[in-house]
DRENTIFI-989199 format. One record per residue (C-alpha): residue in one letter; x, y, z; residue number from 1; chain. Coordinates in nm, 4 decimals, m for minus. Layout:
+--------+----------+----------+----------+-----+--------+
| residu |       c1 |       c2 |       c3 | num | chaine |
+--------+----------+----------+----------+-----+--------+
|      a |        X |        Y |        Z | NUM |      A |
...
+--------+----------+----------+----------+-----+--------+
END
This chain:
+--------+----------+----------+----------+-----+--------+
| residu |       c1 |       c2 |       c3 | num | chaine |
+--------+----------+----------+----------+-----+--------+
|      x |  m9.1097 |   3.8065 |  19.0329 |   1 |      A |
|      x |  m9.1493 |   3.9231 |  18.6508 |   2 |      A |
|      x |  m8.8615 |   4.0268 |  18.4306 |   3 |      A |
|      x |  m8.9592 |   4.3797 |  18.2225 |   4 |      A |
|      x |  m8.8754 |   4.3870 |  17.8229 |   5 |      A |
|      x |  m8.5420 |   4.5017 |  17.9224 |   6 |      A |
|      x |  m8.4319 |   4.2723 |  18.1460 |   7 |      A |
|      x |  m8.5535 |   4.0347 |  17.9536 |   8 |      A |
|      x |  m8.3239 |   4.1532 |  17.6453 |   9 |      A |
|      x |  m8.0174 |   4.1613 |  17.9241 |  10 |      A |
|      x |  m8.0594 |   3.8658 |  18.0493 |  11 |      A |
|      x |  m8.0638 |   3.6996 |  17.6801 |  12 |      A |
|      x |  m7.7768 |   3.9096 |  17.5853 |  13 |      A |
|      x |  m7.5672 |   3.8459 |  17.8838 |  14 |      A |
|      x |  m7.6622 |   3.5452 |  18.0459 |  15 |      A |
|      x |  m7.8006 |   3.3564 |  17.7761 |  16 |      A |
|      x |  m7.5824 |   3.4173 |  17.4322 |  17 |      A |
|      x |  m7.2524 |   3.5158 |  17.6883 |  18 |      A |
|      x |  m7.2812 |   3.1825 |  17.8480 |  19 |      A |
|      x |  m7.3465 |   2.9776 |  17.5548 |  20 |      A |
|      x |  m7.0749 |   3.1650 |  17.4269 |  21 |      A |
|      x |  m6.8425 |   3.0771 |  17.6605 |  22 |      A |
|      x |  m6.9721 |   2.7089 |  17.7009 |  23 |      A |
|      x |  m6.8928 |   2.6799 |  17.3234 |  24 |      A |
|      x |  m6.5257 |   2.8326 |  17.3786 |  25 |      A |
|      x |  m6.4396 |   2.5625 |  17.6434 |  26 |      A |
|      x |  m6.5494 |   2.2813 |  17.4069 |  27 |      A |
|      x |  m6.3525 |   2.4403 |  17.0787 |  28 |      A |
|      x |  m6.0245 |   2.5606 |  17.3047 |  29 |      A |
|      x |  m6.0276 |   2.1544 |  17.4126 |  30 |      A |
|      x |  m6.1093 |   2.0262 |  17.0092 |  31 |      A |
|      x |  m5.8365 |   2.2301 |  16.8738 |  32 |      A |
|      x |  m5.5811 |   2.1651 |  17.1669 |  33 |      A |
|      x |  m5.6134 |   1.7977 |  17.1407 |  34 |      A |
|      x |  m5.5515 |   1.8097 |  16.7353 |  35 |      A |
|      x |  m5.1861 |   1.6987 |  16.7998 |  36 |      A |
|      x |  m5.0132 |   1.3837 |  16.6001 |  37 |      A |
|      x |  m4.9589 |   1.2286 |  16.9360 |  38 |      A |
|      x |  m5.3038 |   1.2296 |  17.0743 |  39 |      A |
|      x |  m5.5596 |   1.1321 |  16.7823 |  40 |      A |
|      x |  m5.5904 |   0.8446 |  16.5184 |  41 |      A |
|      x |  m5.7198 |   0.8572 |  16.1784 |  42 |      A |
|      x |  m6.0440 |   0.7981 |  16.2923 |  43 |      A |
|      x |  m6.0462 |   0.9705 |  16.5887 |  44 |      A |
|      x |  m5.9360 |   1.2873 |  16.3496 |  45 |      A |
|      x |  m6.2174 |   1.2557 |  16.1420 |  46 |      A |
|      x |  m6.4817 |   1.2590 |  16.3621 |  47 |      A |
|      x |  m6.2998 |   1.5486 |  16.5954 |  48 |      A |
|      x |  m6.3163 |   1.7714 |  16.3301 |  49 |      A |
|      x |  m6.6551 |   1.7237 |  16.2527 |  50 |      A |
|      x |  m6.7389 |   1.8176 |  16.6074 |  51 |      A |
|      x |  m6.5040 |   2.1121 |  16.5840 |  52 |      A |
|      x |  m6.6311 |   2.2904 |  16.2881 |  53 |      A |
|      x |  m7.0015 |   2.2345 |  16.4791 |  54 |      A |
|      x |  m6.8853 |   2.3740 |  16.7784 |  55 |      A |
|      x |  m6.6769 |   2.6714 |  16.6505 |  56 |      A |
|      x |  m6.9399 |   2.7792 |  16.4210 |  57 |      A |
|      x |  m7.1889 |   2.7706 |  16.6829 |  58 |      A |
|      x |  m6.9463 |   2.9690 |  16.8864 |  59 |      A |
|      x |  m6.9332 |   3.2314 |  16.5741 |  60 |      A |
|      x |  m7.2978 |   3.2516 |  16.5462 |  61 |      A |
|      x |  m7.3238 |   3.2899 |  16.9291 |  62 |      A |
|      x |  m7.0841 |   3.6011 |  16.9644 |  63 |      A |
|      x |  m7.2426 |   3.7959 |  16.6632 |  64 |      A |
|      x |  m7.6066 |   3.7134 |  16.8516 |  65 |      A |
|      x |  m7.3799 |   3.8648 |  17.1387 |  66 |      A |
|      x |  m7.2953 |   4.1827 |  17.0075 |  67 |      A |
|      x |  m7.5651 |   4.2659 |  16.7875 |  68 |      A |
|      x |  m7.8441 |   4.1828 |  17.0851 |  69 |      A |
|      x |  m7.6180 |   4.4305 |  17.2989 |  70 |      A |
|      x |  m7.5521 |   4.6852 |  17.0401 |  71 |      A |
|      x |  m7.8972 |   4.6802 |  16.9038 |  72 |      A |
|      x |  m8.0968 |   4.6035 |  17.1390 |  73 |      A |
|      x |  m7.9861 |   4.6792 |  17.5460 |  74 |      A |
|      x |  m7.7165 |   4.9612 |  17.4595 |  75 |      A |
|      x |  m8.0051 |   5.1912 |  17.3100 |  76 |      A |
|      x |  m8.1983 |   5.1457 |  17.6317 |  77 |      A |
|      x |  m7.8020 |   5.2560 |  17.8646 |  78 |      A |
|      x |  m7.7856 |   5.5490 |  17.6448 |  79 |      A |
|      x |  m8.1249 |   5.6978 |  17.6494 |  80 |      A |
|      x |  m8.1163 |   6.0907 |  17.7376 |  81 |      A |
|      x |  m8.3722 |   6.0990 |  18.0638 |  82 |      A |
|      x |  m8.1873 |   6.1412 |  18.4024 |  83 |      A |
|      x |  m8.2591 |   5.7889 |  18.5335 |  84 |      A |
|      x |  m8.1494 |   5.5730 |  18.2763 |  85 |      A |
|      x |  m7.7840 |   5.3850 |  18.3810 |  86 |      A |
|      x |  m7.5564 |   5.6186 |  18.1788 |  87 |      A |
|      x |  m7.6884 |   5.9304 |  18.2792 |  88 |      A |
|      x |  m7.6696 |   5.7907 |  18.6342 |  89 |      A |
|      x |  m7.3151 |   5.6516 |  18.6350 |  90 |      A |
|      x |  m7.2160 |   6.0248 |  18.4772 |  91 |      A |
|      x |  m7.3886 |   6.1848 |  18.7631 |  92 |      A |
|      x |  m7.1580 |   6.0182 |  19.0229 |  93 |      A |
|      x |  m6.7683 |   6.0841 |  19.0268 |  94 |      A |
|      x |  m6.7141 |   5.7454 |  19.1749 |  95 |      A |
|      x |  m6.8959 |   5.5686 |  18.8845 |  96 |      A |
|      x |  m6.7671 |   5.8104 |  18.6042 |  97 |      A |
|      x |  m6.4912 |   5.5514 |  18.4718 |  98 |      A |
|      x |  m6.7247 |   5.2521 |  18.4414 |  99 |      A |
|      x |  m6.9052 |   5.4491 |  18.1689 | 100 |      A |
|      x |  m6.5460 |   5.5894 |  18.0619 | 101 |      A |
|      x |  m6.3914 |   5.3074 |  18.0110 | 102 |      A |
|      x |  m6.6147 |   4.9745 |  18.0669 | 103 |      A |
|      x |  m6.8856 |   5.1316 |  17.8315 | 104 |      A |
|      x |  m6.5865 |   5.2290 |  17.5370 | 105 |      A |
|      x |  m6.4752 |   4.8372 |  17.5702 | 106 |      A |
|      x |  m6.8152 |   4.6810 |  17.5508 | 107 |      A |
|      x |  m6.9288 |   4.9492 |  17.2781 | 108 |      A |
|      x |  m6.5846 |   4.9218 |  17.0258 | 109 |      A |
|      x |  m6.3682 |   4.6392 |  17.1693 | 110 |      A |
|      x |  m6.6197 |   4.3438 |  17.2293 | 111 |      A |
|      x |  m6.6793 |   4.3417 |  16.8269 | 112 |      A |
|      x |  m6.3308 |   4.2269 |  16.7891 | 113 |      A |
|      x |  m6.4378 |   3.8471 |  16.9561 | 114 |      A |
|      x |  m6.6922 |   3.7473 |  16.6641 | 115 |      A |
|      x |  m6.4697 |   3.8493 |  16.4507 | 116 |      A |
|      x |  m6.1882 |   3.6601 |  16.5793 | 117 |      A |
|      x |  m6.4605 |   3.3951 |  16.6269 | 118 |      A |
|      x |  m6.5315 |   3.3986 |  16.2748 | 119 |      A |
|      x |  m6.1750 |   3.3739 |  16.1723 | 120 |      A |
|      x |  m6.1164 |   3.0539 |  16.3552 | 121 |      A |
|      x |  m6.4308 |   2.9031 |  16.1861 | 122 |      A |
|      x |  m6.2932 |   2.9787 |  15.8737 | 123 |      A |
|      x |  m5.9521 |   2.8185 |  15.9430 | 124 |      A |
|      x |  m6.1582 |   2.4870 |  16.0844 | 125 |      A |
|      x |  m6.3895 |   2.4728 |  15.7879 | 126 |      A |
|      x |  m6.0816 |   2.5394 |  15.5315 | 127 |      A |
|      x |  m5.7537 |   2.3184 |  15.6912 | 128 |      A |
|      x |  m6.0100 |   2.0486 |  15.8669 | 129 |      A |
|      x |  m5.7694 |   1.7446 |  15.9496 | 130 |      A |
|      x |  m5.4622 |   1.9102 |  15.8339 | 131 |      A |
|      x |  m5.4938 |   2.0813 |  16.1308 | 132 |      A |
|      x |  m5.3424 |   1.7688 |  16.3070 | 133 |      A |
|      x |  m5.0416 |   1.8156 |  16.0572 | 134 |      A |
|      x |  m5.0101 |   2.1781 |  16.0509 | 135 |      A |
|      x |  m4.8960 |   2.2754 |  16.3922 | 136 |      A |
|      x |  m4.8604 |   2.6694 |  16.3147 | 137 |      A |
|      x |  m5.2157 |   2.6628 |  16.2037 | 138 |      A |
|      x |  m5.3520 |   2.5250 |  16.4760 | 139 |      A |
|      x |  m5.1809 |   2.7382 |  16.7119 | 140 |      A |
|      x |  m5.2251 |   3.0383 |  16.5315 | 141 |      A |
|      x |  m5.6090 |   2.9407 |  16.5054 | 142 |      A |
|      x |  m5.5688 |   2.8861 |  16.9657 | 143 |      A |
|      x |  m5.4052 |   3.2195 |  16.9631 | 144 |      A |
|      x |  m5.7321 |   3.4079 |  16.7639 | 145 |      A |
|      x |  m5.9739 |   3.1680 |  16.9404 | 146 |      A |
|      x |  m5.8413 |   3.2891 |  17.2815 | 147 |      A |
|      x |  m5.8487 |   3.6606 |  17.1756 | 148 |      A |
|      x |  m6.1970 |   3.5616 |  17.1183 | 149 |      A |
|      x |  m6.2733 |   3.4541 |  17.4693 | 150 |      A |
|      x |  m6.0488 |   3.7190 |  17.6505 | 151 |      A |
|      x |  m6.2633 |   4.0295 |  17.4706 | 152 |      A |
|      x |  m6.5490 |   3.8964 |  17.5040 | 153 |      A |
|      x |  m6.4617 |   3.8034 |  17.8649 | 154 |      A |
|      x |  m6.3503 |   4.1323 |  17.9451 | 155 |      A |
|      x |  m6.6821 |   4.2798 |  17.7968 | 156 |      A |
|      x |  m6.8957 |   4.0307 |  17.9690 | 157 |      A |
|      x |  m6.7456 |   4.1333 |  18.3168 | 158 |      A |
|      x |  m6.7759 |   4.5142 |  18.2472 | 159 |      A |
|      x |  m7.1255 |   4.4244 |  18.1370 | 160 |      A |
|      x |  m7.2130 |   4.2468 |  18.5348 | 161 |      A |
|      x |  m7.0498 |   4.5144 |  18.6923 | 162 |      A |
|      x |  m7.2308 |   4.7927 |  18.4893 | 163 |      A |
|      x |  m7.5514 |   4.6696 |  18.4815 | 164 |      A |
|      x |  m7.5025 |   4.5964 |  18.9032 | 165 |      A |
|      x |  m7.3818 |   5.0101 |  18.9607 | 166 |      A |
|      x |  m7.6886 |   5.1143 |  18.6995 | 167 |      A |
|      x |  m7.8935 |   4.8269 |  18.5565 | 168 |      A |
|      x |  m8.1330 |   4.8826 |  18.2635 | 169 |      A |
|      x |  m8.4894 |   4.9330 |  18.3779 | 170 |      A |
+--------+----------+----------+----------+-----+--------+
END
């Protein structure tokens, strides 16, 4: 069993940056959750952020490989204009119509809002560092952005398994 050029570019896209990206959220959700007064000691904060800015920038790097891969790289080969290629067969079929409606409009627009949110977070980590274990509002606000992060880019990496599984890219 061989993989083509285009699976090949799917698979990296989806299975290979999406996971890593979501592997990296898991480990940054937990760093930033356990940044409370109660839970860490001077040491212990010192040595949690410096895992934390690793892992949140890695996250960054990983959703931007994310999107650009997909909008660069696979999303040219869904759109191409010959009858067989997945969005000119999901527009052929009244059943599969809304995938490409709606699951193609959230993976093309909305999934560009998680590195960006991504980024954001990084930015907080890298500027407030330890003061996050002070700054309470910070630290949630930077949870709040960093799950925005995870639920578009979940979102788009579920439209994504059930798109490619109703037309996959050939």
């Amino acid at each position: 069993m061989g993989l083509t050029d285009r699976e090949f570019w799917t698979v990296v896209h989806g299975m290979g940056l999406g996971t890593l990206f979501l592997l990296a959220f898991a480990g940054g959700f937990a760093g930033l959750w356990s940044l409370k007064p109660a839970l860490v000691t001077g040491a212990g904060v010192a040595e949690r952020i410096r895992r934390l800015r690793v892992g949140v920038w890695t996250m960054t790097v990983v959703a931007w490989g994310t999107v650009i891969t997909g909008t660069y790289i696979v999303y040219p080969w869904y759109r191409d204009k010959a009858p067989t290629s997945p969005r000119s067969l999901l527009l052929a079929n009244p059943d599969t119509a809304l995938w490409h409606g709606f699951g193609m409009e959230w993976k093309e627009h909305v999934a560009w809002i998680s590195p960006m949110l991504a980024t954001a977070v990084a930015v907080i980590v890298g500027r407030y560092g330890s003061r996050l274990v002070r700054e309470q509002r910070m630290r949630k606000l930077a949870l709040a952005l960093f799950c925005g992060a995870f639920i578009a880019a979940a979102v788009a990496g579920l439209f994504g398994a059930f798109l490619n599984k109703a037309a996959p890219i050939r």
